[in-house]
C-alpha positions as CSV (number, residue, x, y, z in Angstrom):
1,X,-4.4,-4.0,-35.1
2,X,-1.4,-2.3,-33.9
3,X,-1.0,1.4,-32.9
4,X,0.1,3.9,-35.4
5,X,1.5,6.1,-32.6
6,X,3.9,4.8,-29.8
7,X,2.0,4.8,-26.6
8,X,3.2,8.0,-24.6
9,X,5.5,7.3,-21.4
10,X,6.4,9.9,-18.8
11,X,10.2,10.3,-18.3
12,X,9.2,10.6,-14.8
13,X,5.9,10.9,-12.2
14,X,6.5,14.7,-12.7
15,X,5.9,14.7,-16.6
16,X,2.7,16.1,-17.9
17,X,1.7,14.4,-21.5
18,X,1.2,17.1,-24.1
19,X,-2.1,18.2,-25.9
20,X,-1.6,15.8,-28.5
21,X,-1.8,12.7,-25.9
22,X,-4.9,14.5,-24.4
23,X,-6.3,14.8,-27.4
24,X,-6.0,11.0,-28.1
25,X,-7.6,10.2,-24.6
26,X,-10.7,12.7,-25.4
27,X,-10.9,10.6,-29.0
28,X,-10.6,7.3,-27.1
29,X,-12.9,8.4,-24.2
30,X,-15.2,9.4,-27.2
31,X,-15.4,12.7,-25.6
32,X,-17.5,11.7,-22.5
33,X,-16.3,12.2,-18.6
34,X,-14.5,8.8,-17.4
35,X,-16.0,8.9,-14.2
36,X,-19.4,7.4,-15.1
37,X,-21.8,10.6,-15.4
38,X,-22.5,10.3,-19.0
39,X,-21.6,14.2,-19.5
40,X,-19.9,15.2,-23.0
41,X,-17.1,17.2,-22.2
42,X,-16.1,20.4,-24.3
43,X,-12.9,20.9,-24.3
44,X,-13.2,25.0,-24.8
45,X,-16.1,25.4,-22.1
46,X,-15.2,22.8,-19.2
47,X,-12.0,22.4,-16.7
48,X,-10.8,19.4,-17.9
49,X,-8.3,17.5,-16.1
50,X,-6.2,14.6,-16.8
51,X,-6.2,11.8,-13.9
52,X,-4.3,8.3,-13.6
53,X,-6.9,5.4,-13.1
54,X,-4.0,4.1,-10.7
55,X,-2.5,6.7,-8.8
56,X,1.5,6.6,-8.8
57,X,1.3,6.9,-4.6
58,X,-0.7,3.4,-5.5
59,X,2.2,1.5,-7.6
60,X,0.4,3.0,-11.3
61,X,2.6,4.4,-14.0
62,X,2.8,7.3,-15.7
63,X,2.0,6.1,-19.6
64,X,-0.9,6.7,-21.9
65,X,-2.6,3.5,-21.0
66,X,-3.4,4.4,-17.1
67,X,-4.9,8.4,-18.0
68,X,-8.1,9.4,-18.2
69,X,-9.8,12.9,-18.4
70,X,-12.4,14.0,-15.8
71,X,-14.7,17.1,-15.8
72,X,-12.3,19.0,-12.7
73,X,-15.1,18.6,-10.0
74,X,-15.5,14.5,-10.8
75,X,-11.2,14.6,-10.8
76,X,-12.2,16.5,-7.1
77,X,-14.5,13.9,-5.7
78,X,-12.5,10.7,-7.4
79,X,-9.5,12.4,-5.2
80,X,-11.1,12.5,-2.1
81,X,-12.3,9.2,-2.3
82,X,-8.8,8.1,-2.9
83,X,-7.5,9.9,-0.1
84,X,-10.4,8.8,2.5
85,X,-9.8,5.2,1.6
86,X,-5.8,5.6,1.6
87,X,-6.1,6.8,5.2
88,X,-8.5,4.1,6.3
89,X,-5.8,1.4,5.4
90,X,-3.2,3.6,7.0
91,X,-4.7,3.3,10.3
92,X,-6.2,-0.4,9.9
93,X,-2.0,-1.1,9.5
94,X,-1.0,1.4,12.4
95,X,-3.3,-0.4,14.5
96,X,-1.9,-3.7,13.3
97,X,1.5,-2.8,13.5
98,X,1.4,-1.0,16.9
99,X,1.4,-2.0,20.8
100,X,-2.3,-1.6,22.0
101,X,-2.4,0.4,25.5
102,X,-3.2,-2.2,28.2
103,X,-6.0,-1.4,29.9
104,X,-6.1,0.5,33.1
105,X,-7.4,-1.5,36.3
106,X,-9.7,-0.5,38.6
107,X,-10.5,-0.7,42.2
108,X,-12.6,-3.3,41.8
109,X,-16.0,-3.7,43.4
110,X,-16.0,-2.6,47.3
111,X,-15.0,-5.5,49.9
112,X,-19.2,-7.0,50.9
113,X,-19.8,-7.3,54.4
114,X,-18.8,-10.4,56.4
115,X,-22.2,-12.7,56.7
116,X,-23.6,-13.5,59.9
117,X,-23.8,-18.1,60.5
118,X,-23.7,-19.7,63.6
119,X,-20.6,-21.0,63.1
120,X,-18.6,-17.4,62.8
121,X,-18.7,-15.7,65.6
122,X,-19.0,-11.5,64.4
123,X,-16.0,-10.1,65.9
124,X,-17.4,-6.4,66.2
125,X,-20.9,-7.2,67.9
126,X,-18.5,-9.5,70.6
127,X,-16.5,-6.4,70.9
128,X,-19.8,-4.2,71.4
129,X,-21.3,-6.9,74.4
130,X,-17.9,-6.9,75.9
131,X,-18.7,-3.0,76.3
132,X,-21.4,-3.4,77.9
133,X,-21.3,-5.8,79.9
134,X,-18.5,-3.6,81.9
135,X,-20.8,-1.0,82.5
């Protein structure tokens, strides 16, 4: 079955679709939020808004096919979401793409003290006899 009315496109990201395309949505949607809640949303009591399942910023287009109406605070949260996960991948890239700091060296652990064998003589207690032995 085809559609008796041409599916509406947007002229460009910046067009808003008319009542009448809302109005299809709501009929399509059944009247219930697209977000998953189950609520039935009036159209003369509730901030309704319109929302693209793919955003535009995320390669979606601005036709009938990719809108959906959300009760405003459910469009809120679904935004944020968006946003959080949108910066996520920014940085997992920025980290990717960038040079990673090398890491700054230390002194080290101090120098140990030379060990005492019979076969090394210890050059400060050979120093300390010599002193004494003058006296």
């Amino acid at each position: 079955m085809s559609r008796t009315v041409p599916e509406w496109i947007g002229k460009s990201d910046d067009a808003m679709p008319s009542i009448h395309v809302r109005l299809r949505i709501y009929a399509k949607q059944n009247g219930i939020c697209a977000c998953g809640c189950g609520r039935v949303m009036n159209l003369n009591r509730d901030k309704v808004d319109c929302d693209h399942i793919l955003a535009l910023r995320d390669g979606g287009l601005n036709v009938e096919s990719n809108l959906q109406l959300l009760l405003a605070e459910h469009h809120l949260e679904k935004t944020r979401a968006e946003n959080v996960a949108r910066g996520e991948e920014r940085r997992h890239k920025a980290k990717a793409f960038t040079r990673q700091p090398s890491r700054l060296k230390g002194k080290g652990f101090p120098k140990a003290a030379p060990q005492r064998n019979a076969s090394r003589p210890i050059t400060k207690w050979a120093a300390w006899n010599q002193g004494v032995a003058d006296d």
